[in-house]
Phi, psi and omega in degrees: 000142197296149164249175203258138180296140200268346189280328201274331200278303203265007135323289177321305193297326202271335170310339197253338188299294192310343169280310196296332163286311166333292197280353149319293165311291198301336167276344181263000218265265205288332186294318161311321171300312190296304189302344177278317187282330190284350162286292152347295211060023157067031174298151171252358175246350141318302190269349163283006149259016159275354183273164162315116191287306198301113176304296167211195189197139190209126167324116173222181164215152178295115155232199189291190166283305187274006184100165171269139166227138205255120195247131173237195208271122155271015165218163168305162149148153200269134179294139184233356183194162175224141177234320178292127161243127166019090158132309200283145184274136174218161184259170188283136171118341217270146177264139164254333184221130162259135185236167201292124188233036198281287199304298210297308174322325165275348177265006191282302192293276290250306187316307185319297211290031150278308142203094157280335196275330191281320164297305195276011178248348145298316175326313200286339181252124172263153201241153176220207165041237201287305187296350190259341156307320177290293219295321166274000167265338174283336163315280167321275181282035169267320166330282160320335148281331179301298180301305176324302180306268189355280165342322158315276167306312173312295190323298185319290215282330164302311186305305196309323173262023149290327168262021155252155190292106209095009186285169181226148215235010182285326162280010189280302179329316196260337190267339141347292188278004120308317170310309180286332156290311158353284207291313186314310187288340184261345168299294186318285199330322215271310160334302171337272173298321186293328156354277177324300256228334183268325198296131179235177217097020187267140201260170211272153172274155200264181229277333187298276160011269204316324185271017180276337189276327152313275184322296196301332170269348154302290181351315189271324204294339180278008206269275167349320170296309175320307203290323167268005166286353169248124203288115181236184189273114207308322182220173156309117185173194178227211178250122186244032183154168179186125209246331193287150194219141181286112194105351166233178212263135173277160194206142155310036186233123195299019176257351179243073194272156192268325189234164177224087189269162192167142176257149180242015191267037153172140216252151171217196193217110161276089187255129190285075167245136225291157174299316175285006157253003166323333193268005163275002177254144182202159194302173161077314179315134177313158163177141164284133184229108212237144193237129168310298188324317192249071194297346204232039180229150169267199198177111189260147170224182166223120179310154142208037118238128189234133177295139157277032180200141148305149187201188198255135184300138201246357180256107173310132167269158152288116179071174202285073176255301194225162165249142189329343214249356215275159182246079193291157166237137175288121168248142188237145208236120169253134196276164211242142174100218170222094199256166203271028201273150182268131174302166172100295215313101168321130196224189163198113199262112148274131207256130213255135156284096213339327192275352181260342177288319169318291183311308194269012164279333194286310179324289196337313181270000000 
């Protein structure tokens, strides 16, 4: 009997393995097929969840809706009082911190009475036609800045002592709407007198005029000085620290911010994504947001800001994630609801892949 070559054999052997395999599959083909759909129900959002769901994935952290704002002193001066506390919901306007204005309250009185003397020596020359009109619109609304301040200070000294211990808070309402007529009377003057000020033929005012104007304007400008010796809330939010302390000296720099503000009645995610997923982001996109805290909740969102420059990350990473040298572009992802994440909160923002962002939007309906 011949012998058989050993190379030519285990060709032949692997040859006949590869048909029988062949014809296995082609017989396991349509059965499989069937068993998918019948799992399925030939659902289309069921098998695009076999597709990659994550577009991209990215570091973020958790603030307010406008951002955290870090508010400091616009002027020096030794803190005499603190009103904000942790926590408290405030209105714009609302004082949070005070500082000492002992000097100023004497230049203030020195100024009126420069001019009250400066009106009456104005007085003495009579005006008629266009100049005796300025002359009473300018009257008005000096009036009417005079009363605001007031209005102003009453508004302070009320707010501040509502927030001392046993204060009572029933007058802070009405003397708001006082305030707030307050301004409404010095906008309308102030139209007024810009009226007044277009018309022409109107003659230069004269050197008594100019130093009654000169006088009103110290006056105002130490009324300003006043006003900013009280630190207040830029806008409606609430307080989300508060660093100022009674007795030490405040300074205009954003490295000594006094307060830490921010509105929260809706939160958003400054999320860090690396330069090679940039061309996977887009306005509008779906996104996921998951906190260590809440491990076992999702936080649904939509980008609706992507910066326009790459820039160097500024959200400390954990572990071995990114590396230091990497260049992120900031994306801002607003979270949909009211969700229970604390701003400052370290997060991890998933970006939905547009055919999976699809498929479930197509289940949904």
């Amino acid at each position: 009997m011949p012998k058989l070559d050993p190379t030519f054999s285990a060709v032949a052997a692997a040859a006949v393995a590869a048909v029988a395999t062949s014809v296995m599959l082609n017989q396991l083909t349509p059965r499989i097929t069937a068993d998918t759909q019948a799992i399925t129900g030939g659902n289309a959002y069921a098998a695009a969840k076999t597709q990659p769901v994550w577009a991209a994935s990215a570091t973020g952290r958790v603030e307010p809706k406008d951002g955290e704002v870090r508010i400091a002193s616009q002027v020096p001066g030794r803190i005499i009082e603190v009103s904000a506390t942790t926590n408290d919901k405030v209105q714009a306007g609302d004082v949070l911190v005070t500082l000492d204005s002992e000097d100023l309250d004497e230049k203030l009185l020195a100024a009126q009475s420069e001019a009250e003397v400066r009106v009456l020596e104005r007085d003495e020359e009579p005006a008629t036609g266009l100049a005796l009109e300025r002359r009473q619109a300018e009257d008005a609304l000096n009036v009417s800045e005079r009363a605001l301040f007031k209005a102003q200070r009453a508004f302070d000294a009320a707010y501040v002592a509502s927030k001392r211990p046993g204060g009572n808070a029933d007058d802070v309402k009405e003397l708001r709407e006082k305030l707030a007529e307050a301004k409404t009377k010095v906008a309308d003057d102030q139209k007024t007198l810009e009226t007044v000020l277009a018309k022409a033929g109107l003659p230069l005012p004269t050197r008594l005029e100019s130093s009654l104007l000169v006088a009103r304007t110290d006056v105002a400008q130490v009324e300003n000085a006043l006003d900013r010796t009280h630190v207040r809330a830029p806008a409606d939010g609430t307080i989300l620290n508060v660093w100022a302390k009674v007795g030490e000296m405040a300074s205009p720099s954003p490295d000594a911010s006094l307060v830490l503000f921010g509105d929260i009645s809706s939160l958003r995610v400054r999320a860090e994504v690396e330069e090679r997923d940039v061309t996977k982001i887009r306005i509008g996109q779906r996104a996921v947001v998951r906190a260590d805290g809440f491990p076992d909740k999702d936080f649904e969102g939509v980008v609706t800001q992507i910066a326009p420059a790459l820039g160097s990350p500024r959200i400390t990473s954990r572990g071995p994630r990114r590396p230091n040298d990497v260049e992120v572009l900031e994306v801002l992802i607003s979270l949909d609801g009211t969700p229970p994440l604390l701003t400052g909160m370290r997060v991890d923002a998933f970006f939905r892949h547009e055919a999976s962002a699809s498929a479930q939007t197509s289940a949904r309906q």
